[in-house]
C-alpha positions as CSV (number, residue, x, y, z in Angstrom):
1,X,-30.1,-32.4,30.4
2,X,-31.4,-35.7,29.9
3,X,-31.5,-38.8,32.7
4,X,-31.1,-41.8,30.6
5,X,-28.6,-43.0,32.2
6,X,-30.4,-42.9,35.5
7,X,-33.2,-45.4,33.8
8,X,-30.3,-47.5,32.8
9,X,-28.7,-47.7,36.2
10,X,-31.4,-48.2,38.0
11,X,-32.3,-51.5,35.6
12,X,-29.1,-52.6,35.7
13,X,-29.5,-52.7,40.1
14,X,-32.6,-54.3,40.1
15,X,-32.5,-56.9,37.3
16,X,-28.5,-57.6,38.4
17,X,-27.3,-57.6,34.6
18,X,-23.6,-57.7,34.2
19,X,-23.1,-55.7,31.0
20,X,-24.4,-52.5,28.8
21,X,-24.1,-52.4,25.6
22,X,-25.1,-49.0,23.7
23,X,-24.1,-47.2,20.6
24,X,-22.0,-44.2,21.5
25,X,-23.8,-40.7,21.5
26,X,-22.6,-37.7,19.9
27,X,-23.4,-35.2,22.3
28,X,-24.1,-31.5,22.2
29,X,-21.9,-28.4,23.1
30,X,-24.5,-28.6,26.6
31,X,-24.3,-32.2,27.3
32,X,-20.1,-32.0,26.8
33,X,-20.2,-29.1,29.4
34,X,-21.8,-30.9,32.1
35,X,-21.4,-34.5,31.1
36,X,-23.3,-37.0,28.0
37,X,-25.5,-39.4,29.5
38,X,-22.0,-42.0,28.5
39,X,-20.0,-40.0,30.3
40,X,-22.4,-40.4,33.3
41,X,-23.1,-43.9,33.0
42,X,-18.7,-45.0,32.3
43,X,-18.5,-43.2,35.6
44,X,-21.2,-44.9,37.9
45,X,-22.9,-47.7,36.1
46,X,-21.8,-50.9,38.7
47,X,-21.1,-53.1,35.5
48,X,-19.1,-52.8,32.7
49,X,-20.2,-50.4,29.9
50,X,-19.3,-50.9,26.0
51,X,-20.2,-48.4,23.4
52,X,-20.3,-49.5,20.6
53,X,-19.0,-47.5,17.3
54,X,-22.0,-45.5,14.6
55,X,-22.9,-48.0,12.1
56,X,-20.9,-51.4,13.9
57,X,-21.9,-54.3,11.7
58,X,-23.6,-56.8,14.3
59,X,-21.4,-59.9,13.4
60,X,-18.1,-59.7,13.0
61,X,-15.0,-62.5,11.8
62,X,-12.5,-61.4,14.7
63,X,-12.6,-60.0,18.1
64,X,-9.7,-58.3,19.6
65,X,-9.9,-57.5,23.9
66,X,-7.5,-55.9,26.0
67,X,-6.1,-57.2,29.3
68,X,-4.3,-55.9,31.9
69,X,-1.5,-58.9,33.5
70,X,-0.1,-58.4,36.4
71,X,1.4,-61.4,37.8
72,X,3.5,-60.5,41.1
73,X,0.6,-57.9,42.2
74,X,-2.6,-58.5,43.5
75,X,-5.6,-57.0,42.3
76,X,-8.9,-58.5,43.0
77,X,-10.3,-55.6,40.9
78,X,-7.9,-55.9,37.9
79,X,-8.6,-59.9,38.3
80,X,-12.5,-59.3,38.3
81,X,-12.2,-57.3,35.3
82,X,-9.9,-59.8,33.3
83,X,-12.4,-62.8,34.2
84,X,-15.2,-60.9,33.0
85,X,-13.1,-59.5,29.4
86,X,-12.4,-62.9,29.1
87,X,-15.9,-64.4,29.6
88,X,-17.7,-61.8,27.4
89,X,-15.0,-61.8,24.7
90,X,-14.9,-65.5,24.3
91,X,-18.7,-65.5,24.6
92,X,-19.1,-63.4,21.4
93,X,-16.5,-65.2,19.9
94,X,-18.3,-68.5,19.8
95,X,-20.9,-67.2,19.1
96,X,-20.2,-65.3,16.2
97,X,-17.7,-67.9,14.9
98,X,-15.3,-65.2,15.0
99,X,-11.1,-65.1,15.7
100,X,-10.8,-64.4,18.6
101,X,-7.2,-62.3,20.4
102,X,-6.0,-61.1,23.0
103,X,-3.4,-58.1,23.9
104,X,-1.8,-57.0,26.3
105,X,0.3,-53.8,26.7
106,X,3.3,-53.6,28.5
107,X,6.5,-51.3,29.3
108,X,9.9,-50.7,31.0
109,X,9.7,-47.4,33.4
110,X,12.9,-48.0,34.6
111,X,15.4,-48.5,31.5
112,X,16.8,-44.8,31.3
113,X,17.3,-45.3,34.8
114,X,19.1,-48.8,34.8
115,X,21.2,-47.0,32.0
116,X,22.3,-43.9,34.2
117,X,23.8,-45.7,37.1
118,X,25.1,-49.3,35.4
119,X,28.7,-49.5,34.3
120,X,27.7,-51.4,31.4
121,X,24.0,-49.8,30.3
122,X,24.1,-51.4,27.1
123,X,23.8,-55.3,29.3
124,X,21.9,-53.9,31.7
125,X,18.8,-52.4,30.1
126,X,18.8,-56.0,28.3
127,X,18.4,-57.5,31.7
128,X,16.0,-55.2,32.7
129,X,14.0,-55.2,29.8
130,X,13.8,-58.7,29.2
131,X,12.9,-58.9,33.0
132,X,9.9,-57.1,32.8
133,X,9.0,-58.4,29.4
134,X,9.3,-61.9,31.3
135,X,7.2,-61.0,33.9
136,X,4.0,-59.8,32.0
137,X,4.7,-62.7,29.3
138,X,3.9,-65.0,32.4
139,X,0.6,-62.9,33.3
140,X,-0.6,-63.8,29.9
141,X,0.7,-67.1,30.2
142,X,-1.6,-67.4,33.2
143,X,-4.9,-65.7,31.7
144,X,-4.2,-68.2,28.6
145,X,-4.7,-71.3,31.1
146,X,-7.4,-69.6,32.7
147,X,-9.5,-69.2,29.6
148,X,-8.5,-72.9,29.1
149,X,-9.8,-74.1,32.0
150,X,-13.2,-71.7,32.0
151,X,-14.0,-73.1,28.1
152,X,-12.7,-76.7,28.2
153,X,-10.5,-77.9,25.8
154,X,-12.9,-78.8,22.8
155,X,-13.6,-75.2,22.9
156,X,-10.2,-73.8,23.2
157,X,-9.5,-75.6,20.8
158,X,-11.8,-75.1,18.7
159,X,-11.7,-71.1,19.5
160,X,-7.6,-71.5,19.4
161,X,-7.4,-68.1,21.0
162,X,-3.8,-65.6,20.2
163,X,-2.4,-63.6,22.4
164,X,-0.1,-60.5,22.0
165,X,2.1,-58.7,24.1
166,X,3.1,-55.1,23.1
167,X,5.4,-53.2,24.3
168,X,4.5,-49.8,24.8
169,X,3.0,-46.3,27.1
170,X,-0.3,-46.9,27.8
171,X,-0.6,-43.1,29.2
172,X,0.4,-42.1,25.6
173,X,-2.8,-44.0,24.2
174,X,-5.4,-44.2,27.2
175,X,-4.9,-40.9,29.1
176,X,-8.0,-41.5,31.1
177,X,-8.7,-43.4,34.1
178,X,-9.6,-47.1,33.2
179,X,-13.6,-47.0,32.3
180,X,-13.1,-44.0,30.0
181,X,-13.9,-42.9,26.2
182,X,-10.2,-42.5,25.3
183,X,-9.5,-46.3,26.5
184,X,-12.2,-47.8,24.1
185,X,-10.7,-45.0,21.4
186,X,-7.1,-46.6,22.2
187,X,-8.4,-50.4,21.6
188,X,-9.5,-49.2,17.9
189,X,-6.1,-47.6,17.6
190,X,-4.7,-50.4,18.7
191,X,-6.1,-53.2,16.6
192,X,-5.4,-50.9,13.7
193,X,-2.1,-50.8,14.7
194,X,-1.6,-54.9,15.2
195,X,-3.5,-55.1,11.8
196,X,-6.7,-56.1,13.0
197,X,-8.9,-53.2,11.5
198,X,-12.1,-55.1,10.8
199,X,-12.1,-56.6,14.6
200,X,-14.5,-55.6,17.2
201,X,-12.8,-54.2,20.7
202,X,-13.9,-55.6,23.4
203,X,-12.6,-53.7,26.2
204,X,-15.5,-54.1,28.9
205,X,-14.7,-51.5,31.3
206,X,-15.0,-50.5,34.9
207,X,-17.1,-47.9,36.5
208,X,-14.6,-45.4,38.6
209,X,-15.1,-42.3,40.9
210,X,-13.8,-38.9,41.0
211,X,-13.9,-38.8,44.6
């Protein structure tokens, strides 16, 4: 078993960077038993962690990063990590002279239930529905005007960001904690899906613990 990721952790406390970028690994029968040195350093590096795919190209025309909105909650953690998506994403972005999106993926828990005990389900799951769809449209509404105000409006504009918001189970897709392999998988699926195959992901995660 290899401690890499101990050499990385231990540069990323003492030199305070806020980001690692590496390719993925493929690991061994051994390594997949008792944990890849990626697997070791998604759960306990103290910054983000992107693995990058075999054979990325290093400049790429669009960049597509996932958010997570949710305005009527309060997450310092979940704000932390959107600041930072945001920073890095439109970073690379300008730098790269690349397009530049944003998505978001939401869903309705509730629907079947607002169906089984409404008179009228048909009007009330459309309430519902367009409730919640409401709600996270104004989360991304919000992170639009905070990327506004972090760029300026030269660059903004000049960026002229889009954002999506999708319905759909994120469990389905990411059935990981948050800082997983499987979420970074999802965010290829996913700009396949929105017809954004030849974007980079930039899904930036955080480190979590199984304790």
């Amino acid at each position: 078993m290899g401690t890499g990721f101990l050499h990385i952790i231990r540069t990323v406390l003492r030199n305070g960077h806020d980001l690692v970028i590496k390719p993925a690994e493929n690991p061994d029968f051994i390594e997949r038993l008792f944990g890849s040195d990626d697997m070791h350093l998604l759960r306990k590096c103290p910054c983000p962690v992107w693995l990058t795919k075999p054979g990325d190209k290093p400049n790429y025309s669009c960049i597509l990063a996932a958010v997570d909105v949710a305005p009527e909650e309060s997450d310092i953690a979940q704000s932390d990590l959107n600041d930072q998506i945001l920073e890095i994403s439109s970073s690379l972005a300008l730098s790269d002279f690349a397009a530049l999106h944003f998505v978001h993926v939401w869903d309705a828990p509730g629907e079947m239930t607002v169906r089984a005990w409404s008179d009228d389900p048909d009007s009330a799951a459309f309430s519902y529905v367009e409730g919640e769809r409401s709600r996270h449209q104004r989360g991304l509404d919000q992170l639009r005007d905070k990327l506004k105000g972090q760029l300026g409006a030269e660059a903004y504009g000049y960026l002229s960001p889009r954002f999506h918001l999708q319905r759909g189970q994120q469990a389905r897709s990411c059935r990981n904690r948050p800082g997983s392999r499987r979420r970074i998988s999802w965010s290829w699926e996913l700009s396949d899906a929105l017809g954004y195959r030849d974007c980079l992901s930039a899904i930036p995660q955080k480190p979590f613990s199984n304790k």
